[in-house]
N, C-alpha and C positions, 0 to 999 in steps of 0.2 A: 729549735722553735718550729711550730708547725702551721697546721691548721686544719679542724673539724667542721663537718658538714653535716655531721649530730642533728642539728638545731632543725636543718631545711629537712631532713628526712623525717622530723617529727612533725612539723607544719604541715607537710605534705600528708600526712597520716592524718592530721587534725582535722585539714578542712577536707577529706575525703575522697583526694587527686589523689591518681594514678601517675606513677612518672614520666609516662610516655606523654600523658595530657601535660603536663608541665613543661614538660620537654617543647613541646609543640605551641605551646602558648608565650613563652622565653625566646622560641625559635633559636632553643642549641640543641648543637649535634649530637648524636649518640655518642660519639668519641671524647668529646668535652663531660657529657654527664658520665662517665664512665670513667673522666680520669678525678671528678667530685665524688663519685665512690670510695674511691680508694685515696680520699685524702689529702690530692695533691692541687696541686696551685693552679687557677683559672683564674683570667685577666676581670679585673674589675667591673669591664664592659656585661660579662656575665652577670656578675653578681646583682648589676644593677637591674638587668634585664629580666631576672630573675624577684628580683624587690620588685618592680613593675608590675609582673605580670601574679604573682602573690600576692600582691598589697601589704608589702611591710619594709621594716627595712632593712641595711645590711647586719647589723649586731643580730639578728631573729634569724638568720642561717647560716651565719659565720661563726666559730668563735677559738680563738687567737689559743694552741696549747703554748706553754711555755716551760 
């Protein structure tokens, strides 16, 4: 079981943000966006910070492989 960040890379495309601006508006590090590239597990605190500063919520950037 995994999990994909699919969904945020296309939101980010949708509303017409740059990563870096998202980066910077969430206030996570390059190191954190960089381990959500590839896939892996960032703490929830993220994800909410990232709903936050998106406007959406967490199922709209997450979503559970299994």
């Amino acid at each position: 079981m995994g999990v994909s960040y699919k969904k945020l890379w296309m939101l980010i495309i949708e509303k017409d943000l740059k990563k870096s601006e998202v980066r910077e508006m969430a206030k996570i590090s390059a190191s954190t966006f960089s381990k959500m590239a590839k896939n892996e597990y960032v703490s929830l605190d993220v994800l909410i910070r990232l709903c936050i500063a998106l406007e959406c919520e967490i199922s709209d950037i997450v979503e559970i492989i299994r």
